[in-house]
PQR file of N, CA, C, O and H, with PARSE charges and radii, in Angstrom:
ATOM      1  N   UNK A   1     113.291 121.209  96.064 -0.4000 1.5000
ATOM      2  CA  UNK A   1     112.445 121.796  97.075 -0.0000 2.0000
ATOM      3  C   UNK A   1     111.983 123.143  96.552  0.5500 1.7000
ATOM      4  O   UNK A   1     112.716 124.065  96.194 -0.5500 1.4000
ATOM      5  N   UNK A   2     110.819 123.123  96.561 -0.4000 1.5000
ATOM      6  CA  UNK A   2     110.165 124.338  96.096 -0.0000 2.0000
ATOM      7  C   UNK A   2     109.065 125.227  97.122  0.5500 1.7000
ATOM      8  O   UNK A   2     107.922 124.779  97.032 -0.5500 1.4000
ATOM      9  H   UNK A   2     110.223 122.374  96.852  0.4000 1.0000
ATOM     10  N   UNK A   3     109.192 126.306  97.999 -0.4000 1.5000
ATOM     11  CA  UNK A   3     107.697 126.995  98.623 -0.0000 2.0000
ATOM     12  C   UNK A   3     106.799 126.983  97.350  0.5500 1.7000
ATOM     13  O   UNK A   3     107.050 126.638  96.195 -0.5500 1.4000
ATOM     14  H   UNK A   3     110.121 126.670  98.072  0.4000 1.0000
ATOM     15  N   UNK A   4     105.763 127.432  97.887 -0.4000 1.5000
ATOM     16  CA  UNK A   4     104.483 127.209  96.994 -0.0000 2.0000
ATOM     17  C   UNK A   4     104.470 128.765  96.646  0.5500 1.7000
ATOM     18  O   UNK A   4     104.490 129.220  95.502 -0.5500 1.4000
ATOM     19  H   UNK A   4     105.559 127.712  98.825  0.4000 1.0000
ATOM     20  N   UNK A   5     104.434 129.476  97.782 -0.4000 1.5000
ATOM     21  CA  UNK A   5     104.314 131.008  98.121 -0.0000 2.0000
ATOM     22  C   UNK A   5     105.669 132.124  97.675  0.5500 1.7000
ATOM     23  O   UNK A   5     105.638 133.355  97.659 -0.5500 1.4000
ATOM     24  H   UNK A   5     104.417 129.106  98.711  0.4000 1.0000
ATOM     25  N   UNK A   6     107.035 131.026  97.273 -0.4000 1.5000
ATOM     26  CA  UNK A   6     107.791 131.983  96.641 -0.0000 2.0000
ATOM     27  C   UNK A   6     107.660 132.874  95.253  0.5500 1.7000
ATOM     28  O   UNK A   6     107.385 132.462  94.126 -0.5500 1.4000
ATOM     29  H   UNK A   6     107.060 130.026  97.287  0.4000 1.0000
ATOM     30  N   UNK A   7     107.875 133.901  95.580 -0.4000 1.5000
ATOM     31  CA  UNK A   7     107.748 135.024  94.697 -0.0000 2.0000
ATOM     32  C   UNK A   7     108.893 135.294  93.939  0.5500 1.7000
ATOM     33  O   UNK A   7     108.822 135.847  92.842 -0.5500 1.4000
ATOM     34  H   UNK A   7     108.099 134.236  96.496  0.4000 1.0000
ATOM     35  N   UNK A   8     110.263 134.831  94.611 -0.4000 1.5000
ATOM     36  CA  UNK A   8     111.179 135.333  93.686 -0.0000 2.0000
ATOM     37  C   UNK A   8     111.425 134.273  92.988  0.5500 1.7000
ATOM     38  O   UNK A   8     111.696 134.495  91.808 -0.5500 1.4000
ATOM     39  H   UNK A   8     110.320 134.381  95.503  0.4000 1.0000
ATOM     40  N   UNK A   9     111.418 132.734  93.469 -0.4000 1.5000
ATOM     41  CA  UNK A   9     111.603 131.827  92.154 -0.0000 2.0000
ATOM     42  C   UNK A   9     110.200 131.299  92.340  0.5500 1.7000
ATOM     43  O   UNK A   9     109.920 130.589  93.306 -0.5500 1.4000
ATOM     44  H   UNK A   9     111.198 132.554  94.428  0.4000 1.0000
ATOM     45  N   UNK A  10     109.103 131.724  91.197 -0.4000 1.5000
ATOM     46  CA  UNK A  10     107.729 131.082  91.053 -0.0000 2.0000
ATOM     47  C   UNK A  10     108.160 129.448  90.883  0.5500 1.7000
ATOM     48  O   UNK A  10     109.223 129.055  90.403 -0.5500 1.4000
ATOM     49  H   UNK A  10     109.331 132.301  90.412  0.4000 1.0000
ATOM     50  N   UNK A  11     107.154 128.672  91.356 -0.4000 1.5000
ATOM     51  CA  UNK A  11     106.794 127.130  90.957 -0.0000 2.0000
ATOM     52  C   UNK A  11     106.838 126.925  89.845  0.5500 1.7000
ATOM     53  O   UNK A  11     107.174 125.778  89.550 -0.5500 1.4000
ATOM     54  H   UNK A  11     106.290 128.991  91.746  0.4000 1.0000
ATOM     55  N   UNK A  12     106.560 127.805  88.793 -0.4000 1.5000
ATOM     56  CA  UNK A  12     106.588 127.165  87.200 -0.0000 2.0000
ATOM     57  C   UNK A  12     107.756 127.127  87.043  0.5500 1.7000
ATOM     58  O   UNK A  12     107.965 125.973  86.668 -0.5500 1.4000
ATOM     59  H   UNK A  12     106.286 128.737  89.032  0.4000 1.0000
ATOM     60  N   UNK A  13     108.741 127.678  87.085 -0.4000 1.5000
ATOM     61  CA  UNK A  13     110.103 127.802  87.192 -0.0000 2.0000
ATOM     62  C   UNK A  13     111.034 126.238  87.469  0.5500 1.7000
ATOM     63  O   UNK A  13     111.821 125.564  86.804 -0.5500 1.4000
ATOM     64  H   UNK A  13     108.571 128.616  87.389  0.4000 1.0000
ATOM     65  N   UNK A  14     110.535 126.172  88.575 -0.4000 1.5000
ATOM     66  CA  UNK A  14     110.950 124.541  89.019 -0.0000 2.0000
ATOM     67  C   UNK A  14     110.374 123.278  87.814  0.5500 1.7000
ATOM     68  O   UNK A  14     110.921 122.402  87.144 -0.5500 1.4000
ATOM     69  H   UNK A  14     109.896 126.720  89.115  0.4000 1.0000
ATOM     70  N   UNK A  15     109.133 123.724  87.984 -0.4000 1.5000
ATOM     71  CA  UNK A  15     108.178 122.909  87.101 -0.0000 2.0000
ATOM     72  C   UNK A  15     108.636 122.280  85.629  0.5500 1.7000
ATOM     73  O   UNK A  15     108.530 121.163  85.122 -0.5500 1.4000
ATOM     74  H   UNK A  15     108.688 124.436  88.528  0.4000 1.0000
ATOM     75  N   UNK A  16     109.385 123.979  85.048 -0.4000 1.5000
ATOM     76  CA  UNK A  16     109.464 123.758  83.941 -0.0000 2.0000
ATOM     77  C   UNK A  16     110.767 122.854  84.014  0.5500 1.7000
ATOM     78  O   UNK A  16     110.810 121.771  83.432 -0.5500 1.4000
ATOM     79  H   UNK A  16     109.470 124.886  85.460  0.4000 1.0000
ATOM     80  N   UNK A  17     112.081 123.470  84.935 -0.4000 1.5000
ATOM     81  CA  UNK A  17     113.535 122.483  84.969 -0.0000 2.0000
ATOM     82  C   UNK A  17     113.194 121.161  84.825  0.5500 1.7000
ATOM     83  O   UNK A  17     113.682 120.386  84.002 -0.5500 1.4000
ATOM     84  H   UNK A  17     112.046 124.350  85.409  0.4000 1.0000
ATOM     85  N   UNK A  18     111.937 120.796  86.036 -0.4000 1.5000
ATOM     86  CA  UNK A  18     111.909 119.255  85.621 -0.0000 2.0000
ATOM     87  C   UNK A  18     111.492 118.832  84.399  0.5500 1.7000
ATOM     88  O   UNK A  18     112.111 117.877  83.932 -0.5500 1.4000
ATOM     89  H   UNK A  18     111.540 121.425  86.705  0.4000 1.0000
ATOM     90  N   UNK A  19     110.715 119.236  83.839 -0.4000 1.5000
ATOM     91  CA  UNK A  19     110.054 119.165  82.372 -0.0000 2.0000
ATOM     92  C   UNK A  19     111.646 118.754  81.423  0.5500 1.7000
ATOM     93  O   UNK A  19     111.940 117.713  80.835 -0.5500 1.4000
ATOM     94  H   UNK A  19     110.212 120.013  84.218  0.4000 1.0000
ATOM     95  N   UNK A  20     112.245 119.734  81.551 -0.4000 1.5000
ATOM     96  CA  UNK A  20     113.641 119.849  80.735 -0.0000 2.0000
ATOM     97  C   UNK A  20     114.325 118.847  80.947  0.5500 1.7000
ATOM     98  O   UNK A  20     114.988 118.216  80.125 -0.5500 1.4000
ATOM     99  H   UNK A  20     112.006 120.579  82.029  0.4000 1.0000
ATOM    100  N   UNK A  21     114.152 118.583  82.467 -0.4000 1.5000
ATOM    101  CA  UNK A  21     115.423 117.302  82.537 -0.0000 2.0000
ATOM    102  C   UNK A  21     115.117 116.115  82.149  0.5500 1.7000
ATOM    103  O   UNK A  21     115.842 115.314  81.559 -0.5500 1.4000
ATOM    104  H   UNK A  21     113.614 119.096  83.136  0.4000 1.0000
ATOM    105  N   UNK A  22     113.572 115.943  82.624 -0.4000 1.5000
ATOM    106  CA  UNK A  22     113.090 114.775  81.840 -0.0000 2.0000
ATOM    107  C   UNK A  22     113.300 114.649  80.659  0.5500 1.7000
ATOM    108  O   UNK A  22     113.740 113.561  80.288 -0.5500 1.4000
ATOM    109  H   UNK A  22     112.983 116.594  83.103  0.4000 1.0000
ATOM    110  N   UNK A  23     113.037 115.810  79.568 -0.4000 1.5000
ATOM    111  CA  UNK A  23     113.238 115.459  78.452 -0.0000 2.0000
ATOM    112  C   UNK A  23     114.440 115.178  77.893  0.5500 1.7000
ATOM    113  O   UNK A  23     114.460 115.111  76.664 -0.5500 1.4000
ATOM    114  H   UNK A  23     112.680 116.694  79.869  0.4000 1.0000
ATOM    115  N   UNK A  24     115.506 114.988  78.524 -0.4000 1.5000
ATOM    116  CA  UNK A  24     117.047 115.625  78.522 -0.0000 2.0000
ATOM    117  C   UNK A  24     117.294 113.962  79.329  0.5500 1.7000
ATOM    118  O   UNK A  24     118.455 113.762  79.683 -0.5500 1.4000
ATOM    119  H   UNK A  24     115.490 115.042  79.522  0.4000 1.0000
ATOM    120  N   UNK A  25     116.550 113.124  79.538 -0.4000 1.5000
ATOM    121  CA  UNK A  25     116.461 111.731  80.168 -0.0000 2.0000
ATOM    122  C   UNK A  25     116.916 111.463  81.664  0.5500 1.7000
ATOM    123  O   UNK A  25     117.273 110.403  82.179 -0.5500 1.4000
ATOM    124  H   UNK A  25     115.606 113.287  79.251  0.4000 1.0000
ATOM    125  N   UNK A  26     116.815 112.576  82.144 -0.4000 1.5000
ATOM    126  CA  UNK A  26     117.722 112.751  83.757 -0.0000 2.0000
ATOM    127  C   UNK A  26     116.179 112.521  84.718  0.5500 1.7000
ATOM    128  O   UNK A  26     115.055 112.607  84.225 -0.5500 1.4000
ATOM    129  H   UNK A  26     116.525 113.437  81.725  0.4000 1.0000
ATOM    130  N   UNK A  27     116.405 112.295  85.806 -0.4000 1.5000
ATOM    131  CA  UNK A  27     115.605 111.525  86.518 -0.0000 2.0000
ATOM    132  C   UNK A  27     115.513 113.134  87.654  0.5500 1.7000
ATOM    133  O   UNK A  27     116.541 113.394  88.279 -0.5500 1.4000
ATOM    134  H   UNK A  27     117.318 112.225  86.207  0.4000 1.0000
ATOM    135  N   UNK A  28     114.728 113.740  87.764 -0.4000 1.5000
ATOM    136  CA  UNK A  28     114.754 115.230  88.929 -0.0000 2.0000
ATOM    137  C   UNK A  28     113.283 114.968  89.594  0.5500 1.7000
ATOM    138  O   UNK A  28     112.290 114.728  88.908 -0.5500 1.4000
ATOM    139  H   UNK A  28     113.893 113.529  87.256  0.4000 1.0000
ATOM    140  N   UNK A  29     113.272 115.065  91.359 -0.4000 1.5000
ATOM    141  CA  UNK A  29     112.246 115.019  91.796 -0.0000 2.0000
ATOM    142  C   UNK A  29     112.059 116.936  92.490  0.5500 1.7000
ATOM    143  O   UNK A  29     112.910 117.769  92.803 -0.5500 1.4000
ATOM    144  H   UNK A  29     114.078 115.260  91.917  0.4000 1.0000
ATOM    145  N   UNK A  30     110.905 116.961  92.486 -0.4000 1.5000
ATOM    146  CA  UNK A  30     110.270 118.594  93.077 -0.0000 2.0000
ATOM    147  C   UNK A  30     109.522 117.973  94.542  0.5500 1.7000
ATOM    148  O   UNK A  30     108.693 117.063  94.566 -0.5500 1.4000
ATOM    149  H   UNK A  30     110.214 116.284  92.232  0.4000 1.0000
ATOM    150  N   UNK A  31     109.818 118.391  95.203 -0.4000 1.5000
ATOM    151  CA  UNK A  31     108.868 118.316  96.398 -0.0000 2.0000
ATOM    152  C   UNK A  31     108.702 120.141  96.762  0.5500 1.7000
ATOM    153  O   UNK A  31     109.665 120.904  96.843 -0.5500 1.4000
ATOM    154  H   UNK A  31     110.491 119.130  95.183  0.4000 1.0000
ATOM    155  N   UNK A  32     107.321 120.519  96.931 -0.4000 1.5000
ATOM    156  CA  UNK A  32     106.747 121.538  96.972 -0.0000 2.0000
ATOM    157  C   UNK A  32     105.927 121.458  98.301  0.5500 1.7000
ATOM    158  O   UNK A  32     105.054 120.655  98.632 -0.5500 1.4000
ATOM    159  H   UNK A  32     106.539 119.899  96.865  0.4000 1.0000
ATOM    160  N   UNK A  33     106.444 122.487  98.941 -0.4000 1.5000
ATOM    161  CA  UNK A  33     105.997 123.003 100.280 -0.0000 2.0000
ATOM    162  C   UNK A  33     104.578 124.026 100.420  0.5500 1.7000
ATOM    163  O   UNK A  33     104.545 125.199 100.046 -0.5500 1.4000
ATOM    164  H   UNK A  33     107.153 123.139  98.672  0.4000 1.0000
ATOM    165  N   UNK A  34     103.704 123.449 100.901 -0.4000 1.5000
ATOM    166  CA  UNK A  34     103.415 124.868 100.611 -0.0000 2.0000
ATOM    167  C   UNK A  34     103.221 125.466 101.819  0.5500 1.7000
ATOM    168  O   UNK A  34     103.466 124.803 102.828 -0.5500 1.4000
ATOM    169  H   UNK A  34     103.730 122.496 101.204  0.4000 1.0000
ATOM    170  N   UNK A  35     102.645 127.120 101.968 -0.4000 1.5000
ATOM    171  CA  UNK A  35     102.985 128.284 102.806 -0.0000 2.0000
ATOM    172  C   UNK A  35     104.220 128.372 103.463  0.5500 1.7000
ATOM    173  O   UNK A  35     104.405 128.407 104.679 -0.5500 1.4000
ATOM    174  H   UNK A  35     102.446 127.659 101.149  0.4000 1.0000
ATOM    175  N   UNK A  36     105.134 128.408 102.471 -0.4000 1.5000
ATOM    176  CA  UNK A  36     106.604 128.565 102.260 -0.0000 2.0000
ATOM    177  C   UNK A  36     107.266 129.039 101.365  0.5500 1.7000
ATOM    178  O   UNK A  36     107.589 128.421 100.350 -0.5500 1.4000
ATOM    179  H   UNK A  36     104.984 128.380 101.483  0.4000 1.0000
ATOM    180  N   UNK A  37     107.565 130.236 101.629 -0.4000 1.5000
ATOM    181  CA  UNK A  37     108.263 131.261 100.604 -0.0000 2.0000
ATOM    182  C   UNK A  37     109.734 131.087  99.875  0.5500 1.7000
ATOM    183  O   UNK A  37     109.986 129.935  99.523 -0.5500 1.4000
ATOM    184  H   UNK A  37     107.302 130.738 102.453  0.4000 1.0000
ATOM    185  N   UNK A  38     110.341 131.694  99.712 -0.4000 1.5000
ATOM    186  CA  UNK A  38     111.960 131.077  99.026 -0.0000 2.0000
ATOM    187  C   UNK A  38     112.987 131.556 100.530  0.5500 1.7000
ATOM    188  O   UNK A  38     113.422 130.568 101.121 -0.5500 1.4000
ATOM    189  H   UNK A  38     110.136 132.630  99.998  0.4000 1.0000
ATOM    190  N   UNK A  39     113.196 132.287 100.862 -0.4000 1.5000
ATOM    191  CA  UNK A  39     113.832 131.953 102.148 -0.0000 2.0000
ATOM    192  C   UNK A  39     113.884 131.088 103.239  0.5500 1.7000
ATOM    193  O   UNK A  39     114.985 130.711 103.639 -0.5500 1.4000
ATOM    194  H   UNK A  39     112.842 133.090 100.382  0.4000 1.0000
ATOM    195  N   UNK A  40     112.517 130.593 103.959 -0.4000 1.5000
ATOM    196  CA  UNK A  40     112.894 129.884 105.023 -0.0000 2.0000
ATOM    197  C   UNK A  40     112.764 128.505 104.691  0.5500 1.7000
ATOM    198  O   UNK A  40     112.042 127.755 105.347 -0.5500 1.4000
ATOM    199  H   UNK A  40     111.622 130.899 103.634  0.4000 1.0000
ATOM    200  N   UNK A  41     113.841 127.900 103.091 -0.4000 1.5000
ATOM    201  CA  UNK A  41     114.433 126.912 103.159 -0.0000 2.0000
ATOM    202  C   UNK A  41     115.251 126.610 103.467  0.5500 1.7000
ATOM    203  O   UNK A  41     115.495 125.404 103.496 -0.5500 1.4000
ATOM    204  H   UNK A  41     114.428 128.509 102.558  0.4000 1.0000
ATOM    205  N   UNK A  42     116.401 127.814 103.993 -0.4000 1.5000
ATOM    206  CA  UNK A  42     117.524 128.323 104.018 -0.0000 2.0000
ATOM    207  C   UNK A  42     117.888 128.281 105.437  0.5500 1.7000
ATOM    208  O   UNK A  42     118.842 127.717 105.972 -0.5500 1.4000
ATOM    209  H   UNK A  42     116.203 128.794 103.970  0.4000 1.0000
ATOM    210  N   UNK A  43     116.589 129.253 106.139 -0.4000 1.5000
ATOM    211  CA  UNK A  43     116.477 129.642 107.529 -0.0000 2.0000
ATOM    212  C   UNK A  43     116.634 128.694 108.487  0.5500 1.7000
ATOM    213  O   UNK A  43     115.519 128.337 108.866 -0.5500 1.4000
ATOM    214  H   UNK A  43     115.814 129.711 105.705  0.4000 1.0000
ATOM    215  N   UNK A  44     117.702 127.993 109.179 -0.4000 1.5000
ATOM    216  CA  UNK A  44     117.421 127.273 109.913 -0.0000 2.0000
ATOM    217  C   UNK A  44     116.723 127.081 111.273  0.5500 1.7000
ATOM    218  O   UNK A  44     116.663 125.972 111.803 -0.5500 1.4000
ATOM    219  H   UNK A  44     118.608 128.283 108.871  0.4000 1.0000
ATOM    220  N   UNK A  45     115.995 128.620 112.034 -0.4000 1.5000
ATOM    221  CA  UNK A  45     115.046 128.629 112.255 -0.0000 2.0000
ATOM    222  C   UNK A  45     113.433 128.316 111.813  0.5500 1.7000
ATOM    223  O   UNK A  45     112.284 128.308 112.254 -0.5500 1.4000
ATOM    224  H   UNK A  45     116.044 129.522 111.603  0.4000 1.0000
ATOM    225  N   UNK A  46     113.973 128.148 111.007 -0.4000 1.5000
ATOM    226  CA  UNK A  46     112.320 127.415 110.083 -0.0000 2.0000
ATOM    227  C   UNK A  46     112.143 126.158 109.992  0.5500 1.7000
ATOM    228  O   UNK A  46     113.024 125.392 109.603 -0.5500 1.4000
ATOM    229  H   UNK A  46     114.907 128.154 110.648  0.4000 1.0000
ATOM    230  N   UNK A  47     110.971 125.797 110.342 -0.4000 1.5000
ATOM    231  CA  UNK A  47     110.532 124.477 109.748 -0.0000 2.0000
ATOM    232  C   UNK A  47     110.984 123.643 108.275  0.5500 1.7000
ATOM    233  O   UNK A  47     111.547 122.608 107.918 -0.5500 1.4000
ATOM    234  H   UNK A  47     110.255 126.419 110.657  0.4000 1.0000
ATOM    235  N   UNK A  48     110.311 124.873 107.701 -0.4000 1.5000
ATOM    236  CA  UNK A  48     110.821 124.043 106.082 -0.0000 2.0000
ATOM    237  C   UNK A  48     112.556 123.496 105.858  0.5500 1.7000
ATOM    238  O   UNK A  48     113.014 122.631 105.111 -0.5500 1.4000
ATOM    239  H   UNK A  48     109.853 125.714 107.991  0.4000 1.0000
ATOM    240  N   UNK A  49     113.204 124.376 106.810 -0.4000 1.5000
ATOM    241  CA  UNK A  49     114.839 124.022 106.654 -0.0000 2.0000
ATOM    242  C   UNK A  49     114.673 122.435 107.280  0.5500 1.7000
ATOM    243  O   UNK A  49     115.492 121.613 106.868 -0.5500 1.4000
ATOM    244  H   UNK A  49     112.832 125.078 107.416  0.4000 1.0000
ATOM    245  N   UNK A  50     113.999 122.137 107.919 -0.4000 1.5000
ATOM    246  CA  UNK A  50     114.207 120.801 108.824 -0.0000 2.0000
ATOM    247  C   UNK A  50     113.930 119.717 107.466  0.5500 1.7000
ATOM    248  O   UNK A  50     114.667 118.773 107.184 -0.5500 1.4000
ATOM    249  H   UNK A  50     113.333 122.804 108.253  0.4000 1.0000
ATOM    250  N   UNK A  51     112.710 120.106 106.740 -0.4000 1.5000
ATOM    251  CA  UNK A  51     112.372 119.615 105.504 -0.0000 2.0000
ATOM    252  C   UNK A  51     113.345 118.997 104.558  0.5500 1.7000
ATOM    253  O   UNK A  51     113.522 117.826 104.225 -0.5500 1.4000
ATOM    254  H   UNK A  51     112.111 120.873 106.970  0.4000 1.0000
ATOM    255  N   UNK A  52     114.031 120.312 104.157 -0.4000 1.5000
ATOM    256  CA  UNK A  52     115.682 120.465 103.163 -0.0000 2.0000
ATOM    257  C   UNK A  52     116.280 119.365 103.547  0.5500 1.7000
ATOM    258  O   UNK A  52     116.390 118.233 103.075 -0.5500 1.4000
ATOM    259  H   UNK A  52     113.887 121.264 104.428  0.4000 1.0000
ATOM    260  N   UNK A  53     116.819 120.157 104.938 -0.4000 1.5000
ATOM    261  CA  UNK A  53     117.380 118.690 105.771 -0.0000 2.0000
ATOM    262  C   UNK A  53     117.405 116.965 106.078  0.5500 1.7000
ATOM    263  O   UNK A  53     118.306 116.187 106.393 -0.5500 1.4000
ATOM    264  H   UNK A  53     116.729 121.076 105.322  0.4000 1.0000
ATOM    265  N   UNK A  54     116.274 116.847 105.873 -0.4000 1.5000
ATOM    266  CA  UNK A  54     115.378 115.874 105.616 -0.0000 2.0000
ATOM    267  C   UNK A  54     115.749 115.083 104.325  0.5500 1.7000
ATOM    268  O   UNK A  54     116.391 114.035 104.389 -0.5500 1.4000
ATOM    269  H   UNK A  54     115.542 117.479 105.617  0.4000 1.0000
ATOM    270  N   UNK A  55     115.357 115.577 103.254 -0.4000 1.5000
ATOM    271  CA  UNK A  55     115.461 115.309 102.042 -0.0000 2.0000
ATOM    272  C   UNK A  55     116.721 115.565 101.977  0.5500 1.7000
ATOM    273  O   UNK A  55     116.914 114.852 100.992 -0.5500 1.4000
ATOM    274  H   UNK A  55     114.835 116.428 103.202  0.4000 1.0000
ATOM    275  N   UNK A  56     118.233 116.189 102.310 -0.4000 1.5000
ATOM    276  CA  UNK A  56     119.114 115.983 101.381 -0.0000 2.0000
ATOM    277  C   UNK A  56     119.721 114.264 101.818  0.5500 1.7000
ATOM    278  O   UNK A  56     120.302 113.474 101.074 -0.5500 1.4000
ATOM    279  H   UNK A  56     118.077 116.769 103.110  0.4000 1.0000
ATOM    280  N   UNK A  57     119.269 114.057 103.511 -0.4000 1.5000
ATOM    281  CA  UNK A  57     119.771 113.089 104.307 -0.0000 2.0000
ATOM    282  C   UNK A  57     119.214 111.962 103.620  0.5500 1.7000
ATOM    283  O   UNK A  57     120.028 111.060 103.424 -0.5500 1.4000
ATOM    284  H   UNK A  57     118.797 114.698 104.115  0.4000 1.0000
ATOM    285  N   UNK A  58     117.758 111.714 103.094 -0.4000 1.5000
ATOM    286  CA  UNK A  58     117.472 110.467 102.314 -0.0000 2.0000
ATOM    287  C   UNK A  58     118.352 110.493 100.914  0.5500 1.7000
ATOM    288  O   UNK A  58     118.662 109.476 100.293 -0.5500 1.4000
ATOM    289  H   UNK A  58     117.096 112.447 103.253  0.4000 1.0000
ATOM    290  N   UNK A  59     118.708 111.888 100.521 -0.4000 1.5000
ATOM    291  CA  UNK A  59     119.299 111.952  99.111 -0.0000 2.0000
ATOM    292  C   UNK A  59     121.105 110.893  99.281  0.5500 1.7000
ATOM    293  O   UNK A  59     121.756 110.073  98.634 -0.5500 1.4000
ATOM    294  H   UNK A  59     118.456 112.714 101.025  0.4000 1.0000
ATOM    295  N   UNK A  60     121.165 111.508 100.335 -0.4000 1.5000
ATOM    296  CA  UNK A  60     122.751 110.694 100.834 -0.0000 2.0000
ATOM    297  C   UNK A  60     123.048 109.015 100.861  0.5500 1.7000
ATOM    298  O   UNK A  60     124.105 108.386 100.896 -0.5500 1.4000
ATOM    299  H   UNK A  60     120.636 112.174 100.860  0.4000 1.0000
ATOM    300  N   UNK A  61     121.703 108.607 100.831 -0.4000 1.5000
ATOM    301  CA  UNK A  61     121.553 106.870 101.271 -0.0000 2.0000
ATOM    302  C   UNK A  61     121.436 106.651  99.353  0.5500 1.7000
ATOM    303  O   UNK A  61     121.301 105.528  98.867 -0.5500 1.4000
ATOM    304  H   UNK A  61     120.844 109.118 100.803  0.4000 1.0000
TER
END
C-alpha cells in the first residue's frame, strides 16, 4: 500500500522494492492510493486505513 501524495516514503521507493523483488523471483503486489499521504494508512479514522484493512483481510484467505 502506497499514498500517491506521501512525502516521506515517495512512490519510487515502493516502485523500486517491487522491481527488486521481482528480480529476486518473489511475487510483491503495490496498490497505490491516491490523495493519500503516508499517515492516514495507519489512521484508523481514515478512509485509506479501511483500504489496509481491506487488503490485509483478502491477504489472509
Amino acid at each position: 500500500m502506497q499514498g500517491v501524495d506521501d512525502i516521506v516514503v515517495p512512490q519510487a521507493v515502493s516502485e523500486a522494492y517491487v522491481d527488486a523483488a521481482a528480480l529476486a523471483g518473489e511475487t510483491v503486489g503495490l496498490t497505490l492510493l491516491g490523495g493519500v499521504g503516508h499517515f492516514p494508512l495507519i489512521d484508523p479514522a481514515a478512509d485509506a486505513c479501511a483500504v489496509v484493512a481491506e487488503e490485509i483481510t483478502q491477504l489472509a484467505w
